[in-house]
Residue frames as a rotation matrix with the C-alpha (Angstrom) as fourth column:
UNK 1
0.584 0.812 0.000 0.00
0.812 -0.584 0.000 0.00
0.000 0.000 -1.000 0.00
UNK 2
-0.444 -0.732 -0.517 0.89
0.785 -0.596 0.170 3.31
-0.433 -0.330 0.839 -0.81
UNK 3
0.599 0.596 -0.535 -0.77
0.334 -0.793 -0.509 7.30
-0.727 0.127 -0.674 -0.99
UNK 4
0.575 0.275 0.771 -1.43
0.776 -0.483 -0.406 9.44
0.261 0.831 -0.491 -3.71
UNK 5
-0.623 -0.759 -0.189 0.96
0.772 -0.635 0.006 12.16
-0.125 -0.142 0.982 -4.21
UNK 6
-0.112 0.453 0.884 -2.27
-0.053 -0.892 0.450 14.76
0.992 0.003 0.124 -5.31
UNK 7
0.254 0.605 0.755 -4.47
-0.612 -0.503 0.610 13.76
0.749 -0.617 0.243 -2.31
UNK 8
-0.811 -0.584 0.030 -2.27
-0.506 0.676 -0.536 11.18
0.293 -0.450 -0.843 -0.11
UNK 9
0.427 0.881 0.206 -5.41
-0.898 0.439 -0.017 8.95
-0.105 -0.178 0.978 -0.10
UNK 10
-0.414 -0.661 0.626 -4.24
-0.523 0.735 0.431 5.26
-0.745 -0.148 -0.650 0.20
UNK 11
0.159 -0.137 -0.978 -3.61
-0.942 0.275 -0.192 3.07
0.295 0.952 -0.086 -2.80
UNK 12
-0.023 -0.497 0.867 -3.30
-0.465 0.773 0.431 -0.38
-0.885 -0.394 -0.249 -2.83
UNK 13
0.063 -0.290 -0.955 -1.79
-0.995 -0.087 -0.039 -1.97
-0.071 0.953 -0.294 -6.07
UNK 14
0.995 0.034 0.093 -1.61
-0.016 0.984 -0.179 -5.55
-0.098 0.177 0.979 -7.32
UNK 15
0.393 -0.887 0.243 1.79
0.039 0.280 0.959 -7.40
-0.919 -0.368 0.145 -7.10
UNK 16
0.230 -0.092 0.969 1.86
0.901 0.397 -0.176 -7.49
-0.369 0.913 0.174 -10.85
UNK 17
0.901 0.222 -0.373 2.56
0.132 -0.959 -0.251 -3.86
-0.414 0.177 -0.893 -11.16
UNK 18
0.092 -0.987 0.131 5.04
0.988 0.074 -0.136 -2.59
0.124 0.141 0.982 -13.61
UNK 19
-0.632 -0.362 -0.685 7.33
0.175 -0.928 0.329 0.73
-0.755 0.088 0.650 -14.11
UNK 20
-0.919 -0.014 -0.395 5.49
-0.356 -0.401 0.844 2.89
-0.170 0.916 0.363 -16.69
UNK 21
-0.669 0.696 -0.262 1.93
0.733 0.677 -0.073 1.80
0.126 -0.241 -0.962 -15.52
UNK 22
-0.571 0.589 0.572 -1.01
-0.723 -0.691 -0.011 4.26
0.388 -0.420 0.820 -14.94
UNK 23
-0.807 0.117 -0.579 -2.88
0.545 0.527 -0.652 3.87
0.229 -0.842 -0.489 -12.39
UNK 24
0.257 0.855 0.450 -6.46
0.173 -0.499 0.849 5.83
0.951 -0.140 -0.276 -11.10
UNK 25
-0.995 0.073 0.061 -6.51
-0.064 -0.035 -0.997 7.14
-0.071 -0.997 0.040 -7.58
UNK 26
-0.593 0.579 -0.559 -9.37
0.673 0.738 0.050 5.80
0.441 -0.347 -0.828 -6.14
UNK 27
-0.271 0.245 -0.931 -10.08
0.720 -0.590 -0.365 9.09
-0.639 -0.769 -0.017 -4.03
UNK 28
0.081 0.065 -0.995 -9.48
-0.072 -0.995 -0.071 11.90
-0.994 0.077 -0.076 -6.35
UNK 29
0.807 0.467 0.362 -9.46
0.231 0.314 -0.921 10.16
-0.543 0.827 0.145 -9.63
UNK 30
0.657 -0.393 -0.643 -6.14
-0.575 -0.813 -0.091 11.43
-0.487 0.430 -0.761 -10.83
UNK 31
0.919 -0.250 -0.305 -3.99
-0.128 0.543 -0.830 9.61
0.373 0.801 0.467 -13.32
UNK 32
0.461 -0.887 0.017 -0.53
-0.763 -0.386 0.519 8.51
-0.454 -0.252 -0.855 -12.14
UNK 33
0.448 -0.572 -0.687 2.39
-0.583 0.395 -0.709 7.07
0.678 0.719 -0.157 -13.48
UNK 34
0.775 -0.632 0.016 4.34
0.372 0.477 0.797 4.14
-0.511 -0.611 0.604 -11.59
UNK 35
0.645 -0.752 -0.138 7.99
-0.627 -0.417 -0.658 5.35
0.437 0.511 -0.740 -12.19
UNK 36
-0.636 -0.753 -0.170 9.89
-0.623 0.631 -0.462 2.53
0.456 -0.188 -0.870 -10.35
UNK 37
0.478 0.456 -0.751 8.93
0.267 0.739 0.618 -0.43
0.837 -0.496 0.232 -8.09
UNK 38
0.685 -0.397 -0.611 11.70
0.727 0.316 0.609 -0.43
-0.048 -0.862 0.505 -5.72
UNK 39
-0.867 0.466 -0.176 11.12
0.222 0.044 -0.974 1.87
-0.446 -0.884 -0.142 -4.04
UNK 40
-0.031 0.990 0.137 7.75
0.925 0.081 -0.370 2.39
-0.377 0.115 -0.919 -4.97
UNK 41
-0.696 -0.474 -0.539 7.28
0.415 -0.879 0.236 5.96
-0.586 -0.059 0.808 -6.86
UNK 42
0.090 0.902 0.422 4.27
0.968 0.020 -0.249 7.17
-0.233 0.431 -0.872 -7.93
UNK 43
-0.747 0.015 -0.665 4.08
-0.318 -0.886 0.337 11.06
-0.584 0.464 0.666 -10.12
UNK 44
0.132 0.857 -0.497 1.29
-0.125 -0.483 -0.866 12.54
-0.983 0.177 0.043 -11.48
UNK 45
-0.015 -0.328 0.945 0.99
0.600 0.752 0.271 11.19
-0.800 0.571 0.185 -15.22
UNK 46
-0.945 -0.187 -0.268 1.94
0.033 -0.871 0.491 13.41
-0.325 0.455 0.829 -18.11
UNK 47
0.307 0.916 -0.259 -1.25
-0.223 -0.195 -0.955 14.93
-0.925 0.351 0.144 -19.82
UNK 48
-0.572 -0.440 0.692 -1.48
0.673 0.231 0.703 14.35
-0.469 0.868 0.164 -23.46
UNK 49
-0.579 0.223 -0.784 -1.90
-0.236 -0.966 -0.101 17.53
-0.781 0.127 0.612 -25.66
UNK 50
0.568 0.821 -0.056 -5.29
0.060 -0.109 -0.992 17.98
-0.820 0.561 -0.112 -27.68
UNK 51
-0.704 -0.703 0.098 -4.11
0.480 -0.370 0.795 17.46
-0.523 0.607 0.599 -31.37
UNK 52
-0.333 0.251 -0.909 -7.13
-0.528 -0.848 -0.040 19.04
-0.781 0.466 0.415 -32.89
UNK 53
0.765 0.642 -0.050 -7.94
-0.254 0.229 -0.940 16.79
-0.592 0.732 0.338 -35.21
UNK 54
0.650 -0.366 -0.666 -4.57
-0.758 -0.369 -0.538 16.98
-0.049 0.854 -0.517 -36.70
């Protein structure tokens, strides 16, 4: 188990988690990225820019 960096609400992942996963916070709904396992390292996941159509 481990909290959200937006709202430090507790997470609890599956053992199967890799690096370079998104995830949902449960609480506040916010996308994050897993950036490592060991230690555990969770950041807010990049946004992806509107292309417009193009």
């Amino acid at each position: 188990m481990t909290t959200c960096p937006e709202c430090e609400g507790a997470l609890t992942l599956g053992a199967d988690v890799i690096a370079g996963e998104i995830v949902v916070c449960g609480d506040c709904g916010v996308d994050l990225e897993v950036l490592s396992i060991t230690p555990l390292t969770l950041a807010p996941a990049p946004q992806e820019a509107e292309d417009w159509g193009e």
